[in-house]
Each structure stands twice: as structure tokens, then as C-alpha cells.
GUGUKOL-574913 format. One record per residue (C-alpha): x, y, z. Coordinates in steps of 0.05 Angstrom, whole numbers, plus 5000, padded with zeros to 4 digits. Layout:
REM GUGUKOL-574913
XYZ;...
END
This chain:
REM GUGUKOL-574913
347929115820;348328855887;353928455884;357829105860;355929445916;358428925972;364128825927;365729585927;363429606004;368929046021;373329405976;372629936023;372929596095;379129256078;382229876051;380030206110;383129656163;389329706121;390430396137;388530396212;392729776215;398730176189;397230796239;396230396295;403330086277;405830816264;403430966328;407030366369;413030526332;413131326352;412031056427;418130696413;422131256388;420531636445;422031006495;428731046460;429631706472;429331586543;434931096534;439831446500;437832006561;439431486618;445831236578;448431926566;446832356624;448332346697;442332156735;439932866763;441033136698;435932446667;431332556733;430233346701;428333046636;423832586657;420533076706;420033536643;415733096599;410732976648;406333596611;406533216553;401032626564;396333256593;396833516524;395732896487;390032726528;386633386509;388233316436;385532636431;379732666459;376733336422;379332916361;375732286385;369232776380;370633196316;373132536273;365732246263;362932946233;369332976193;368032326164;360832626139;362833186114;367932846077;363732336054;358532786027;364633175988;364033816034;371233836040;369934686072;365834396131;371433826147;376734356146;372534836202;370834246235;378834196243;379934856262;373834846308;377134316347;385134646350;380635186371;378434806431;385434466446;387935086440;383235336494;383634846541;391334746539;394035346534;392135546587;395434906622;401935016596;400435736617;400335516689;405835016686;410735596649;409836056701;409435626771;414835036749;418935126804;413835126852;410334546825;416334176819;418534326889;412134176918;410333456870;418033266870;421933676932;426634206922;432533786902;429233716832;429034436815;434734356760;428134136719;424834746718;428635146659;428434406624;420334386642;419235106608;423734986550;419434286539;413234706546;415035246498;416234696439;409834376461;405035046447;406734786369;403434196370;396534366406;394234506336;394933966289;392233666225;393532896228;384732836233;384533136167;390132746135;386332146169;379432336140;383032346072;386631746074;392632136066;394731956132;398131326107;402131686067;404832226127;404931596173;409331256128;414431736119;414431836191;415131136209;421531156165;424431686199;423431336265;426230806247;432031176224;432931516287;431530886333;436730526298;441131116318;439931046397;441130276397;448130476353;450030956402;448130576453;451830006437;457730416429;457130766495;456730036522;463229846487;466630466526;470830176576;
END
């Protein structure tokens, strides 16, 4: 009876390390998607127009930071509840913690909304202001994904399954940028 229980329990771990294996892959690969975005940004656009871009997703990481660490917390008492089949208590555990990224970054992207162009002018100098409307349009996308329900997929082991589909889509799309620009390089 023992030896069905480690043989179950490795069964386990190594499904387990397959599936963080293939998010943390996921994961390099969307940071690569968005490394080619900035390409295709510098290839295409004149550099004041790339310099407002750039300036623009600087809220971004802020956000991140807030949703993975609350997530870095909640995950573990997922996990239990999951584990003990109390699939109600992983599912307020979720909303308990889009509750709290939603409370401590909304307010954030409150404050960057409303005083972008004096941030800007002030971190930057006034000759970046063409990032402001830029800044507040990248803002306004970002209040959608302050909630978000990748720890539950996770917790389920459905995440694999999201991740996947996702990765092929980046690829898709980063196979686009190095297309285009290889053809914007072939522009005389």
C-alpha cells in the first residue's frame, strides 16, 4: 500500500513540474511577445511617437507587481481548499484577492489618469507630453486586467490548457513582427 502511495505521490510531482515547466515557458514567451511589440514600435514609428509608447507602459509593471504578489499570498489557501474539494472557498478566495488588487490599484491608475501630464512633465520634461493621451488610453485598457482568474485556472490545472492556447497565439503574433520586420528592412 505504500508503494502505491509514493507511486501516486511521484505521479503527482512530476505532473505538477510539468505544468509549472510549461507556464514558466508561457510566461518567457509572453515577455517575448511584448519585447516584440516594442520592435515592431521602434521599426514603425518615428522616435517621439516610440518615446510616448514607451513612456505609456511604464504603469504596467506597477500593476503586475500588485497582482502578483496578492496572488503569491492567496495561491497557498487556494491550493487547500482545492485540495480538500471546497471548490466555493477557492473561488472567494479569488474574488477576495481581485478585491484587494482592485483596491490597491485602482486607485493608482486613478492618480496616473488624472495627473499624466504633470507626471510626465515633471519624471520626463515637457517635451514628452505627446504621451499623455497615449498614457490614459494604456491605463483605461489596463482597469481590465486588475481582476483576473489565471490562480484559479492554476489551482485546477487548467492553466495548461489556457497557457497553451495562449502560447500559440504568441507565437503566431511574434512570427508576425519578425515578418514585418523583415520586410520593413527590405524597404529601401
Amino acid at each position: 500500500m505504500v508503494a502505491d502511495e509514493d507511486e501516486v505521490g511521484r505521479e503527482e510531482d512530476a505532473r505538477d513540474v510539468c505544468q509549472e515547466t510549461f507556464l514558466r515557458a508561457f510566461r518567457a514567451l509572453h515577455g517575448f511577445r511584448g519585447q516584440a511589440d516594442q520592435w515592431v514600435a521602434a521599426a514603425l514609428f518615428p522616435v517621439s511617437m516610440f518615446a510616448s509608447f514607451s513612456i505609456a507602459t511604464v504603469i504596467a509593471p506597477m500593476v503586475q507587481l500588485f497582482r502578483q504578489s496578492v496572488n503569491h499570498v492567496f495561491l497557498p489557501s487556494m491550493s487547500r481548499s482545492h485540495s480538500s474539494g471546497d471548490v466555493a472557498a477557492m473561488l472567494g478566495l479569488n474574488s477576495r484577492a481581485n478585491a484587494i488588487v482592485a483596491l490597491l490599484v485602482y486607485p493608482l491608475l486613478a492618480f496616473a489618469f488624472v495627473f499624466a501630464e504633470p507626471l510626465i512633465a515633471f519624471i520626463y520634461t515637457p517635451a514628452y507630453l505627446d504621451a499623455v493621451p497615449v498614457m490614459r488610453l494604456y491605463i483605461v485598457a489596463l482597469v481590465a486586467f486588475v481582476a483576473g482568474g489565471k490562480g484559479v485556472l492554476a489551482v485546477l490545472g487548467r492553466g495548461v490548457g489556457d497557457a497553451a492556447g495562449s502560447a500559440l497565439w504568441n507565437l503566431v503574433k511574434t512570427a508576425g513582427v519578425v515578418v514585418e520586420l523583415a520586410f520593413q528592412a527590405a524597404q529601401p
